[in-house]
C-alpha positions in Angstrom: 11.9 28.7 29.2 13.7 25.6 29.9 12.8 22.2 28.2 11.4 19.3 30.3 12.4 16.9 26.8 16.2 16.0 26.2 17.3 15.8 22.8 18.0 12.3 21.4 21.8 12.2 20.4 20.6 11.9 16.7 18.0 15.0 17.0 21.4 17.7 18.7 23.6 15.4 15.2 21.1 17.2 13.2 23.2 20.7 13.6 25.8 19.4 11.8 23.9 19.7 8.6 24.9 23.2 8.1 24.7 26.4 10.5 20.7 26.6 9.6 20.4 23.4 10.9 22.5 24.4 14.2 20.0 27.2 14.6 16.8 25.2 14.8 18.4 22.5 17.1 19.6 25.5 19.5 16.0 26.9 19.5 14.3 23.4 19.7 14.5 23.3 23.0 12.4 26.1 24.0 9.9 25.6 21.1 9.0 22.5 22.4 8.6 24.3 26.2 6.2 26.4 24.4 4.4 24.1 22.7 3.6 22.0 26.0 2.6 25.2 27.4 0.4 26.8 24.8 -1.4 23.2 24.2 -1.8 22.1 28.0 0.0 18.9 27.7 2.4 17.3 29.5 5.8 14.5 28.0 4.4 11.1 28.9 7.8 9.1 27.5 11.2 9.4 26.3 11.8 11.4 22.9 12.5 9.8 19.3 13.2 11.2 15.9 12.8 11.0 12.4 15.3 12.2 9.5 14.4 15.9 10.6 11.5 15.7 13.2 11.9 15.6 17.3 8.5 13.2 18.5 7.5 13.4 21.9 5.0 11.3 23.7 2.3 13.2 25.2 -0.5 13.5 27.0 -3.6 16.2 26.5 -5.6 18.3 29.3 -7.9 15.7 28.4 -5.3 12.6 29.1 -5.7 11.6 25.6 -2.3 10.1 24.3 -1.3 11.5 21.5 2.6 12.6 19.9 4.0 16.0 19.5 6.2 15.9 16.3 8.3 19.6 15.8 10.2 19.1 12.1 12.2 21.3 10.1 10.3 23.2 7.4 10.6 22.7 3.9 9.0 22.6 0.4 8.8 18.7 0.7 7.3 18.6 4.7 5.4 22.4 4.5 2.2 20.9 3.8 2.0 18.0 6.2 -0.5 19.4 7.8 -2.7 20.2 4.8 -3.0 16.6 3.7 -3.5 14.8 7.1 -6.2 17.7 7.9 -7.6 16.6 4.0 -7.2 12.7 4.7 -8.8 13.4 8.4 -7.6 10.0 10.0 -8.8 8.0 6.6 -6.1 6.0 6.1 -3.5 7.9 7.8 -2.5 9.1 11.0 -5.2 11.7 12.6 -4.0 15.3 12.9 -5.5 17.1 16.1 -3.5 20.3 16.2 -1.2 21.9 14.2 1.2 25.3 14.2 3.0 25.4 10.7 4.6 28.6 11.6 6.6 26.6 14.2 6.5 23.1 12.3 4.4 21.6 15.0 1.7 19.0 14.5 0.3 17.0 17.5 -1.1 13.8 16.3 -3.1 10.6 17.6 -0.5 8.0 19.2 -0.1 5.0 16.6 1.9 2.0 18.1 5.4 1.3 17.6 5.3 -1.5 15.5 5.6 -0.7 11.1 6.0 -3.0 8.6 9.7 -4.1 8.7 8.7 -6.7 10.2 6.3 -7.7 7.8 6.5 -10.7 5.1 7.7 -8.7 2.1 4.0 -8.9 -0.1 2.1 -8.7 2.6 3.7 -5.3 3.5 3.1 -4.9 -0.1 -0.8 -5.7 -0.3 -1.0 -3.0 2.7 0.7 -0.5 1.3 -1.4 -0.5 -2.0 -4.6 -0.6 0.0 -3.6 2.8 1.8 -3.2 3.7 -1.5 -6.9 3.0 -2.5 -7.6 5.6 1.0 -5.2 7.9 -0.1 -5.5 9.3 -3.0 -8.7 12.1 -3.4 -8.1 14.8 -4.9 -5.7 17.3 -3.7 -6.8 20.3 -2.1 -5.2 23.4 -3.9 -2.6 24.6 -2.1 0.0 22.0 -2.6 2.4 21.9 -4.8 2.3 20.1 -8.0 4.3 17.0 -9.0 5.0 18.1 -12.7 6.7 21.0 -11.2 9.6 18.9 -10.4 9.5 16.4 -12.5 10.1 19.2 -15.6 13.4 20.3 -13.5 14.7 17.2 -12.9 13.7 15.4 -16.4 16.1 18.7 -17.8 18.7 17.9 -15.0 18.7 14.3 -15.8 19.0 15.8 -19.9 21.9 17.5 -19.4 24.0 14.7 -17.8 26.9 14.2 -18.7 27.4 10.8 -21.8 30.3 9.9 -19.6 28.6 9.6 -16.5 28.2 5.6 -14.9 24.8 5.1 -16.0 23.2 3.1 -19.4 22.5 6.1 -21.6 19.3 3.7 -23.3 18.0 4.3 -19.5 18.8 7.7 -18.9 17.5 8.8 -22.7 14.4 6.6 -21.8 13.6 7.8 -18.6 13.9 11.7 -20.0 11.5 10.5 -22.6 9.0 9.4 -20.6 9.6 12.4 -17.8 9.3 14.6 -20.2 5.7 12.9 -21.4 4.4 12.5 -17.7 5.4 16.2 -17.0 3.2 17.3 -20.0 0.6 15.0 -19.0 -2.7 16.6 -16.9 -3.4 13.2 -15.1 0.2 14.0 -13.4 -1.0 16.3 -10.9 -4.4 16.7 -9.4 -4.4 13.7 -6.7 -3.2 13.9 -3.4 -0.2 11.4 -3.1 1.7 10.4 0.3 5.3 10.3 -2.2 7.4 8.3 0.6 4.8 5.4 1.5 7.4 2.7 3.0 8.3 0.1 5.2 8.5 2.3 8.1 6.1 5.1 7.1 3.3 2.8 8.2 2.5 2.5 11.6 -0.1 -0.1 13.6 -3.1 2.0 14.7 -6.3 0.9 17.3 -8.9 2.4 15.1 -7.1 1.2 12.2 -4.7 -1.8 11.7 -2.5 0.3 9.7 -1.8 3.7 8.6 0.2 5.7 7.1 2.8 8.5 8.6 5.1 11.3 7.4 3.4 12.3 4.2 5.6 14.8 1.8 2.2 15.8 0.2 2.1 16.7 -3.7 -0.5 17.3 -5.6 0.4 13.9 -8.4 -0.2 11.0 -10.0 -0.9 8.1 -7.9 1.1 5.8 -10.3 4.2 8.0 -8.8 3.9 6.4 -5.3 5.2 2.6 -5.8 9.0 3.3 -6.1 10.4 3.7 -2.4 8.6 0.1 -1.7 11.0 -1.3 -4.2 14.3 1.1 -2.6 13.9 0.0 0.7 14.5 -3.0 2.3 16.4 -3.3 -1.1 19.3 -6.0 0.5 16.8 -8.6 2.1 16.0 -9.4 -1.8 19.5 -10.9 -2.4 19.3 -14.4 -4.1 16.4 -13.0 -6.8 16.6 -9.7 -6.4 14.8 -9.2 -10.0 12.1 -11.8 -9.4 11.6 -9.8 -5.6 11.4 -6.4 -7.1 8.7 -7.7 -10.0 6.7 -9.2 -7.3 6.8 -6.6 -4.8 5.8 -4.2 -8.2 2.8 -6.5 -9.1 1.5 -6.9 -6.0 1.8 -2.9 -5.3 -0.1 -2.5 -8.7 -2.8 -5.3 -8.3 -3.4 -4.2 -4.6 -3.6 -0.7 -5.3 -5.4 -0.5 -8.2 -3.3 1.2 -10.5 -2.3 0.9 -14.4 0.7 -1.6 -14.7 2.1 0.5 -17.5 2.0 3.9 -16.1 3.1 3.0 -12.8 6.1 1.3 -14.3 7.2 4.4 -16.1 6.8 6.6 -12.9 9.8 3.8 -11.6 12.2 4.2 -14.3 11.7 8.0 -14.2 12.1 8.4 -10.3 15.1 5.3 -10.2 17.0 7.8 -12.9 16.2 10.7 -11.0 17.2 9.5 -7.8 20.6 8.1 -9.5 21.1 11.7 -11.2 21.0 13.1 -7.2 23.5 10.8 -6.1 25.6 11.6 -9.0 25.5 15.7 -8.1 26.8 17.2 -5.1 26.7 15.6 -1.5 26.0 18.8 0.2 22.5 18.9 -1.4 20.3 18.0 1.9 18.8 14.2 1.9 15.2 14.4 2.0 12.3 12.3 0.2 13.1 13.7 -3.0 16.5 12.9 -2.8 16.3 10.4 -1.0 19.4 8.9 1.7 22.7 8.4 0.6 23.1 5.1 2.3 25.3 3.1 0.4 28.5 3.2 -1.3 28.4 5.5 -4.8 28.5 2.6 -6.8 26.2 0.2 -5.1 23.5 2.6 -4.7 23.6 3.8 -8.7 23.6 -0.1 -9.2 20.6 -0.6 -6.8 18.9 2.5 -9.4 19.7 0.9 -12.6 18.9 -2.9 -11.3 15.7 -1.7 -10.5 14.4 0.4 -13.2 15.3 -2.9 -15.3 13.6 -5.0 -13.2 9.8 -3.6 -13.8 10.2 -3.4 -17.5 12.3 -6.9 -18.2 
């Protein structure tokens, strides 16, 4: 069956990732001819992609417009569909179909535009009100945050004393991981876990919503730490006084405990630096997040801002 969709140049870069990741672009092709098939609809623009999705712009039987998203399937992406089925269009993106044996979703068509563009705390204030829409509580089959959290607080244990991070923070942050791993209010919600910049879309029914959810079943207080990661470099000049503004408007906006949600930020900051410390063939994904920058500047950008909330 051929394809009427050509891969992006970034989605056919995906297969050099490992020989897994050769396997599902090779077969991407025809899965997406099947999927137009099966669900009657027919591509109604040119292709994009995501960190491991292919989106295509679609149209149904019905001409509805609407986007056909076929991801690679993993722990951290298996239960997309579960959440925006549970959230069902209430403050994110509204799920009309879905396959999870073949990592297909086909979902409402948001616009274009995110929140890059946005001034920094309004992006902020927006963000903590999807929060507020957000988080019910989680239906069971998802995994649970504390599951993690446990092995990574033990990871982030066993590091080395010689490695280039303040041991105060790394002893402090497997402190309070270890707390917030033994704590019941940890999991239970449904959490998005990568709410950012560009995981928020314009919508027509909505003026914004949220997109790409990595559903666990959390702590809401775990959510504010990728708005302070990204779009990290447009705070040079009072990069402290940014990241405690951007922090307290996330809080105030999304109703959460001040406290708690800065000890879920030194935990995941130390967590994230741990990753970048470990292996570079470990796979990028949410919970690990991009490795971006240079080594050094990126372990800096950890440590600057796990300081930053608690100075």
């Amino acid at each position: 069956m051929t394809s009427p969709v050509a891969l992006p140049a970034g989605v056919l870069a995906f297969a050099t990732r490992g020989a897994d990741w050769a396997a599902f672009v090779d077969r991407l092709p025809r899965l997406v001819a099947s999927l137009l098939q099966d669900w009657s609809l027919h591509v109604d623009g040119a292709p994009a992609h995501g960190h491991t999705a292919l989106v295509v712009p679609v149209r149904t039987e019905d001409d509805v417009p609407a986007m056909l998203k076929v991801g690679w399937v993993e722990e951290q992406t298996e239960h997309e569909h579960l959440a925006l089925r549970h959230w069902h269009g209430r403050g994110a993106v509204q799920l009309l179909r879905a396959d999870p044996r073949r990592g297909a979703l086909l979902l409402e068509r948001l616009e274009s535009t995110d929140l890059t563009q946005a001034w920094d705390l309004e992006a902020c204030e927006i963000v903590g009100g999807l929060y507020r829409e957000l988080h019910v509580p989680a239906p069971p089959p998802l995994r649970r945050l504390t599951t993690f959290v446990s092995r990574w607080t033990d990871d982030l244990a066993a590091l080395s004393a010689g490695a280039p991070l303040p041991r105060r923070l790394v002893e402090q942050a497997v402190s309070l991981g270890r707390d917030l791993a033994a704590d019941d209010a940890s999991d239970g919600t449904l959490i998005h876990a990568d709410l950012h910049y560009e995981n928020v879309l314009a919508g027509t029914r909505a003026p914004w919503l949220a997109i790409d959810p990595q559903p666990l079943s959390g702590d809401p207080h775990y959510e504010p730490a990728p708005m302070l990661w990204n779009r990290f470099d447009e705070l040079a000049g009072d990069v402290r006084g940014g990241l405690r503004r951007r922090f307290a408007t996330l809080v105030d906006a999304g109703d959460l405990d001040e406290d708690r949600a800065r000890d879920w930020v030194i935990v995941r900051m130390m967590h994230n630096a741990l990753w970048r410390l470990e292996d570079d063939a470990t796979e990028p994904t949410q919970l690990n997040p991009p490795r971006r920058l240079a080594t050094d500047e990126y372990l800096t950008m950890c440590v600057t801002i796990a300081k930053a909330v608690q100075e």
